[in-house]
C-alpha positions in Angstrom: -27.8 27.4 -20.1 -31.5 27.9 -19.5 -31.7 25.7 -17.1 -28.9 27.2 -15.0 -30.7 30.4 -15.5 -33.8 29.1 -14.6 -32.0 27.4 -11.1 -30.3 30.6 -10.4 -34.0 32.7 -10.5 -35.1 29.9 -8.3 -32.8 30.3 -5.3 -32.9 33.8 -6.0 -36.4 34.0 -4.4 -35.0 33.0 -1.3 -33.8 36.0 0.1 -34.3 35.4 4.0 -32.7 32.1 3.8 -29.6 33.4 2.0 -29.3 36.8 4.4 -29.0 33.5 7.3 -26.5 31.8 5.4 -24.3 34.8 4.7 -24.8 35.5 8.2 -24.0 32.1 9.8 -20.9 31.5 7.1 -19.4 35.4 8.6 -19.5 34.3 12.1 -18.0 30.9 11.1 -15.4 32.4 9.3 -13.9 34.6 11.9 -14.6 31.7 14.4 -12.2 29.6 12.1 -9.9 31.8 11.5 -9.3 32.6 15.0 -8.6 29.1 16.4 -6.0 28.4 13.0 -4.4 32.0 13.0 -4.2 31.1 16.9 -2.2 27.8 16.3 0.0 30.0 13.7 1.1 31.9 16.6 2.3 29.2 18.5 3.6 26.8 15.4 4.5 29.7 13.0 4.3 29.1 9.4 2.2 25.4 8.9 3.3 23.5 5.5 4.1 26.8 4.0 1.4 28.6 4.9 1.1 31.4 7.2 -1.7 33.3 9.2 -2.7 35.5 6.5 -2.9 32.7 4.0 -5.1 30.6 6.6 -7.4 33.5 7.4 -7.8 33.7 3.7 -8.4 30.1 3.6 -11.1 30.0 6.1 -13.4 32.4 4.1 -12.6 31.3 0.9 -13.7 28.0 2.1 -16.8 29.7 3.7 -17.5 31.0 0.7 -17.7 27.4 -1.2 -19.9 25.8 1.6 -23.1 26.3 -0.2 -21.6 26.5 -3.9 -20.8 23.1 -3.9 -23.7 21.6 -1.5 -21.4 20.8 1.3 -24.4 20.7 3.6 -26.1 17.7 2.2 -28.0 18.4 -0.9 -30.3 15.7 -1.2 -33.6 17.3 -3.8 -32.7 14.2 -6.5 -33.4 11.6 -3.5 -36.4 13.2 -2.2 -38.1 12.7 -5.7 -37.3 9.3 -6.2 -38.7 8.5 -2.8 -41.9 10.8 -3.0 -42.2 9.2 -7.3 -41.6 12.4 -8.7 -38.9 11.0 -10.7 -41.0 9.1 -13.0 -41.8 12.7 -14.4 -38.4 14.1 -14.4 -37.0 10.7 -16.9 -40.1 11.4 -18.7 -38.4 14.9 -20.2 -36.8 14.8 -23.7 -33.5 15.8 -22.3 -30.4 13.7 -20.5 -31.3 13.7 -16.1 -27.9 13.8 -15.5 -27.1 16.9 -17.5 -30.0 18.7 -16.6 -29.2 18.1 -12.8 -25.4 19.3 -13.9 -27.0 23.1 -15.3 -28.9 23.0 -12.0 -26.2 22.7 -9.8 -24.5 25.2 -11.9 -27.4 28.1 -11.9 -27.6 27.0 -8.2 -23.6 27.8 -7.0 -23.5 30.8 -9.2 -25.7 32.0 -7.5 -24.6 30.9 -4.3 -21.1 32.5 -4.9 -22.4 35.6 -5.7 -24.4 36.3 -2.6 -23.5 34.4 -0.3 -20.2 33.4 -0.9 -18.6 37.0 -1.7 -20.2 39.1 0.6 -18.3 37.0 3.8 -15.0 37.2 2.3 -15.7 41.2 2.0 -16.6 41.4 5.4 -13.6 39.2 6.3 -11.2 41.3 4.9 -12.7 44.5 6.0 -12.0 43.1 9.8 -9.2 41.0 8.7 -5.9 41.3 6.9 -6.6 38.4 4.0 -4.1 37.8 1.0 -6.1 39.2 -2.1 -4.6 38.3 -5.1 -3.3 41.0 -7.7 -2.4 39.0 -10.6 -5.5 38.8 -13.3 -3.8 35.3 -13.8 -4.1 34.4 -10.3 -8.1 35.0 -10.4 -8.6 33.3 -13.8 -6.7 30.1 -12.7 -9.1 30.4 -9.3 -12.3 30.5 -11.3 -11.1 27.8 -13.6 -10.6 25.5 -10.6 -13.6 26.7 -8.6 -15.6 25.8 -11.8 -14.4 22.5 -11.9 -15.0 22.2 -8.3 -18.2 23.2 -8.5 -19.0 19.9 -11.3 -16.7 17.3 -9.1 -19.3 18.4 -6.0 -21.7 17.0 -8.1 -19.9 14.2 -9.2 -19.4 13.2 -5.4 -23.6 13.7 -4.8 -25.4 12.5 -7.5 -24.2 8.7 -6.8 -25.0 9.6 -3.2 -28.3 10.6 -4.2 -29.0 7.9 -6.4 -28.8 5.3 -3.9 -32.5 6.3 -3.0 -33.6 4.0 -6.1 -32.7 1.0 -3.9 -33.2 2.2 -0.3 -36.4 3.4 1.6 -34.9 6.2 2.9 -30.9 7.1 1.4 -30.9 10.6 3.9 -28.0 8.3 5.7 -26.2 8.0 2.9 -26.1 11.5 1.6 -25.5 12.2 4.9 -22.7 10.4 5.2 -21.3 11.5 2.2 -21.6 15.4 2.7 -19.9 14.6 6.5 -16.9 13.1 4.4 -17.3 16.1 2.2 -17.1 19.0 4.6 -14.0 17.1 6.2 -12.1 15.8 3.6 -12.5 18.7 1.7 -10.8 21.2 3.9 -14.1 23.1 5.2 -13.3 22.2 8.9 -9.7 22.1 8.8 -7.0 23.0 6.1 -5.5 20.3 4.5 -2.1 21.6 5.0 -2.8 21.4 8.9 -3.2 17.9 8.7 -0.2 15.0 9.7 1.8 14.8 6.4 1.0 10.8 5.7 -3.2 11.4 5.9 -2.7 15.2 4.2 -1.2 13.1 1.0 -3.5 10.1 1.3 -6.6 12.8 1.8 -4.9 15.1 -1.7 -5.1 12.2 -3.7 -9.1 11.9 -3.5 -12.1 13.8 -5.1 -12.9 15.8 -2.2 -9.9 17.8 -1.9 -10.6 19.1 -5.6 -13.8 20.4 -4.1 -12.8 23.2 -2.2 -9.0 22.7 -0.8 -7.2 22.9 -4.0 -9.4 26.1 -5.9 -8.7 27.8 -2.3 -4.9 27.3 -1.9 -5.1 28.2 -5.8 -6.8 31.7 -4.9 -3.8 31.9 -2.4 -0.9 31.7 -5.8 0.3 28.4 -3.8 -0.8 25.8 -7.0 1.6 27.2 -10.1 3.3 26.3 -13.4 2.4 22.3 -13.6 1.7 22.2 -10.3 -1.5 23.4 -11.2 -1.7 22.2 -14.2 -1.9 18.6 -11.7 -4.5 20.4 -10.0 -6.8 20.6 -13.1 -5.9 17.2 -14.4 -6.6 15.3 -10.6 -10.0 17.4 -10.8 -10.9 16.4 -14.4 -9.8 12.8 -13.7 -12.2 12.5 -10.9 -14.9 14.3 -12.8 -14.8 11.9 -15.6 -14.5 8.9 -13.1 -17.5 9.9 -10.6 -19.7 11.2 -13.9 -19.1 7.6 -15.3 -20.1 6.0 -12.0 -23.5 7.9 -11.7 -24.0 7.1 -15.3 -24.2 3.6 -14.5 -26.1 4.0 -11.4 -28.7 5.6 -13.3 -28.7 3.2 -15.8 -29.1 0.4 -13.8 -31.9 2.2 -12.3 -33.9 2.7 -15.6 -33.5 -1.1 -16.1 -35.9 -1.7 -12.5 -37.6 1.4 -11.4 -39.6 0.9 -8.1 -41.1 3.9 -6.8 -41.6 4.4 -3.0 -44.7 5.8 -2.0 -46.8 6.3 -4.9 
């Protein structure tokens, strides 16, 4: 917990950058929802989803952008390539886990200010669906949460790779590109041809943002969404596991890059 707290003071001091972000993820937001509520008034409802629901997609997926480090997050590579890491494995408590609370302090934060304020201003303009139930919201958090930790799951592998590359900004790269898409940030699973939008449900990414979203929407219900929880903890436990062994494979042969 103190470390969260301590990652969530952190980004707090950047004030300017997250007025930009809240800024840049409003405009997006309506620019989104304008194109998708535009193809529901040609196509009508799309996979059981209408115009409202999508609008409310769109900024609920705004909203978990920079909670889950959609844009590339890549601070645990930079330090192995600048040496910093030798310092961070040096501390008397688990790297993995202490990168975990980070991320954690980090997208509470994130949600708070620059995640909420978008959806308000979306459904000032906008008509979104907000949800009434209390059971609605706490099944939403519960899956946000989980989203938040299978973000990390998906990055810290990503990041890792820097123990054995020069330079791993390509890989992370790569990896938040396949992110952004295949979690639903661009475009809504459910818009999606109906062989690639069950291929693309099966994976880790749409547990990131696509699945807590259309949660927040009361479409996930009953043991549907209790398969929600279980494909997110699955793929939590799985990617966790793989980073594990990255990093101890990494322990076994350190070679720092630049100093």
């Amino acid at each position: 917990m103190a470390i969260a707290r301590r990652a969530f003071r952190r980004f707090s001091a950047y004030r300017g950058a997250t007025f930009a972000g809240v800024v840049t993820n409003t405009m997006f937001g309506f620019v989104y929802a304008a194109v998708f509520v535009a193809a529901h008034a040609v196509a009508g409802d799309i996979g059981g989803f209408d115009a409202v629901d999508t609008a409310t997609y769109v900024f609920g997926a705004q909203a978990f952008l920079a909670m889950t480090g959609a844009h590339g997050d890549r601070e645990i590579a930079e330090r192995i390539r600048t040496g910093e890491i030798a310092s961070d494995l040096y501390r008397p408590v688990d790297f993995q886990l202490w990168w975990l609370s980070h991320d954690m302090g980090k997208a509470a934060y994130q949600a708070i200010f620059r995640g909420i304020p978008p959806f308000v201003v979306g459904a000032i303009v906008l008509d979104l669906r907000i949800p009434t139930s209390p059971g609605t919201w706490l099944a939403f958090l519960l899956a946000a949460g989980l989203g938040v930790v299978l973000a990390f799951g998906v990055r810290f592998p990503a990041n890792l790779a820097a123990f054995w590359m020069l330079d791993a900004r390509g890989v992370v790269a790569l990896t938040a590109l396949a992110q952004v898409f295949l979690a639903g940030h661009i475009v809504p699973l459910y818009f999606m041809p109906d062989g690639l939008e069950r291929v693309v449900r099966l994976l880790p990414f749409a547990g990131i943002t696509a699945l807590p979203v259309e949660t927040l929407l009361g479409a996930h219900r009953g043991l549907d969404l209790a398969g929600v929880y279980a494909l997110q903890l699955g793929w939590i436990v799985v990617l966790l596991a793989a980073g594990r062994s990255l990093l101890t494979a990494a322990q076994h042969k350190l070679v720092v890059h630049g100093g």
